[in-house]
N, C-alpha and C positions, 0 to 999 in steps of 0.2 A: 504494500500500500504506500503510496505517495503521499509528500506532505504537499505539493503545490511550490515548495519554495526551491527555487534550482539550486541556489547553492547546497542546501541540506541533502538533495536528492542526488544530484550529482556528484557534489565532494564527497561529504560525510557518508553520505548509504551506497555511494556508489552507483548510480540508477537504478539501483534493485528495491530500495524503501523497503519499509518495514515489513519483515515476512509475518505472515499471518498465522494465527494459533500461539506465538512467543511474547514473553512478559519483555519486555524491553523498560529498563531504565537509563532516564534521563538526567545526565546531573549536568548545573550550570550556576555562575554567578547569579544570576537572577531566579527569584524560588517560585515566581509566576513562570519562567518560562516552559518548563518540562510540562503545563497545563496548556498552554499556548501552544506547543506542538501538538497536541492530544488532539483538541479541538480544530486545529490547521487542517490534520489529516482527515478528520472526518466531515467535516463545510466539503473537502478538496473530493472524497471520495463519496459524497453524495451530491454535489453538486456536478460534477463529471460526468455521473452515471450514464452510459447509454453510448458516451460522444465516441466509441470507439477505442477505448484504454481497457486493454486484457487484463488489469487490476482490478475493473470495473467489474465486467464482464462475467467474473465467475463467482460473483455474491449469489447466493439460494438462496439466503434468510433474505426474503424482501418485505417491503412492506406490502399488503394485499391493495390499499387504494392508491400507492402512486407506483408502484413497480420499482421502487427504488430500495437501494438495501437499507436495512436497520442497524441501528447503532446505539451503543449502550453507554453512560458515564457513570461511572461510579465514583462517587468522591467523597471526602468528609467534608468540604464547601457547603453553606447554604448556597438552596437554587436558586436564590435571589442573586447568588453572587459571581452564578455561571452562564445563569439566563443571556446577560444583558450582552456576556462577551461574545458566546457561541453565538447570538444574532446577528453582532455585527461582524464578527468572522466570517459567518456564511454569506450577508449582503457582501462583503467585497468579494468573494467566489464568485455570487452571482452576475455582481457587475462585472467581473472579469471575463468572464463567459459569455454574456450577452453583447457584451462593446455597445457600437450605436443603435441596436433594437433597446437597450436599457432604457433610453429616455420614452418609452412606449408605457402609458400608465397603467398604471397598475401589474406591470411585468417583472421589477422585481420582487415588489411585496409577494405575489401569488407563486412565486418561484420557492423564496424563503419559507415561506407559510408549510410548502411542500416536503422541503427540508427537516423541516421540524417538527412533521408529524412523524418523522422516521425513528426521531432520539428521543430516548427515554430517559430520566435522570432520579438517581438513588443518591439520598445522601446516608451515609453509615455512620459508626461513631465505636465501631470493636471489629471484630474480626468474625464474631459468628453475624453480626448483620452484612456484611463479605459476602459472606458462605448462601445464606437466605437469598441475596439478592443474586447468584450468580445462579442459584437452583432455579429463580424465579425465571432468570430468563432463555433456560435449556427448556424450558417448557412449550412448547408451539402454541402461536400467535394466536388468538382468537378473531374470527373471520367480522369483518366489519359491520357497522350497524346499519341495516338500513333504515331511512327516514321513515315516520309513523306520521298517517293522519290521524287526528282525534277529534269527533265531534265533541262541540262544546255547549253545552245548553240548547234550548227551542231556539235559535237564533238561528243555526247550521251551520256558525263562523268556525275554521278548523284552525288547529295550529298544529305546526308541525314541529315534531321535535329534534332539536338541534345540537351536532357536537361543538364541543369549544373547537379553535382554531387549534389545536395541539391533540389531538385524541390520545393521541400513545405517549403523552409528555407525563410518563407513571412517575409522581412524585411520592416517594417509600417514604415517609414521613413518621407517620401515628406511631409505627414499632417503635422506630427507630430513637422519638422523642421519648418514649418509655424507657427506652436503655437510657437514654442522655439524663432521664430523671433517678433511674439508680444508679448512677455513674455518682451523679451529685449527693445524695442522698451517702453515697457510701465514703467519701471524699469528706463533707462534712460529719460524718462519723469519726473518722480516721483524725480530724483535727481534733475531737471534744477529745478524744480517749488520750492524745500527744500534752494538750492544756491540764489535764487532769493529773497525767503523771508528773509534769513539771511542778505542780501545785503541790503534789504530794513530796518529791524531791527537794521544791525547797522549803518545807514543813521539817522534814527529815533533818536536817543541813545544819547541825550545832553554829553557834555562834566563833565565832575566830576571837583568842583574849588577843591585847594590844598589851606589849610592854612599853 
């Protein structure tokens, strides 16, 4: 898989990018950046998707409404604080890819939009929420929803029901904020039992005479 960026692709990976199925670590001066490539690669390789790149090419896990592959973030970041990069990540893929059709309205919002139904994002906070979230997603994809009309009252007015713009934007939250509460929970345990035996040690602690 390719990050989009030629000097990473060409120097550092050698035109081969990152092989696929392998844990690859990132280390760099900068503690955003090993996030920043993550997010690079996946804008690059769903925003590609289709244009003829054998990287592309041999994704099966796709998504069932745009045909594009899916892709997974796991991190211990709040989503509030990956959302906002990976969007604009992927807008500049898009405009990179579109050139002068971009200024055509509403082409790249609907582009991105597309994109983003494909990523899912888990924030974890231990290692068995790791484990949960990576069983969650060997699981096969559940087939999309179709739209429902509903009659509503003597009037005949119908509504129809609607996904958010993100359908598959799985935010792994609830578990998750229940570990993060015995996390804390045990954390502040660990400090009363530390203040107590201090309390007790220097109760303990004879006075020093002065000559």
């Amino acid at each position: 898989m390719r990050t989009g960026c030629r000097e990473i692709d060409e120097e550092a990976l050698l035109s081969a990018g990152f092989e696929r199925g392998c844990v690859v670590g990132v280390s760099a001066e900068d503690v955003d950046f090993g996030v920043l490539i993550g997010l690079q690669t996946i804008a690059h390789s769903l925003v590609s998707h289709g244009a003829g790149n054998d990287d592309n090419d041999k994704d099966k896990d796709v998504n069932p409404r745009s045909g594009r592959p899916r892709a997974a973030i796991i991190t211990t970041l709040a989503v509030t604080a990956i959302l906002p990069l990976l969007r604009d990540v992927i807008k500049a893929q898009v405009l990179s890819k579109l050139g002068p059709t971009a200024a055509l309205p509403g082409a790249v919002g609907a582009e991105v939009r597309a994109c983003l139904e494909c990523i899912s994002i888990s924030q974890v906070f231990d290692i068995e929420g790791l484990w949960e979230v990576i069983t969650e997603l060997e699981m096969p994809p559940s087939p999309p929803e179709q739209p429902v009309d509903r009659e509503a009252g003597g009037g005949g007015a119908r509504q129809q029901s609607r996904q958010s713009h993100f359908p598959n934007l799985n935010l792994s939250l609830s578990r998750n904020q229940n570990q993060n509460q015995n996390q804390n929970q045990n954390r502040e345990r660990d400090r009363k039992r530390i203040s107590q035996r201090k309390q007790k040690e220097n109760h303990n602690q004879t006075p020093t005479s002065r000559i």
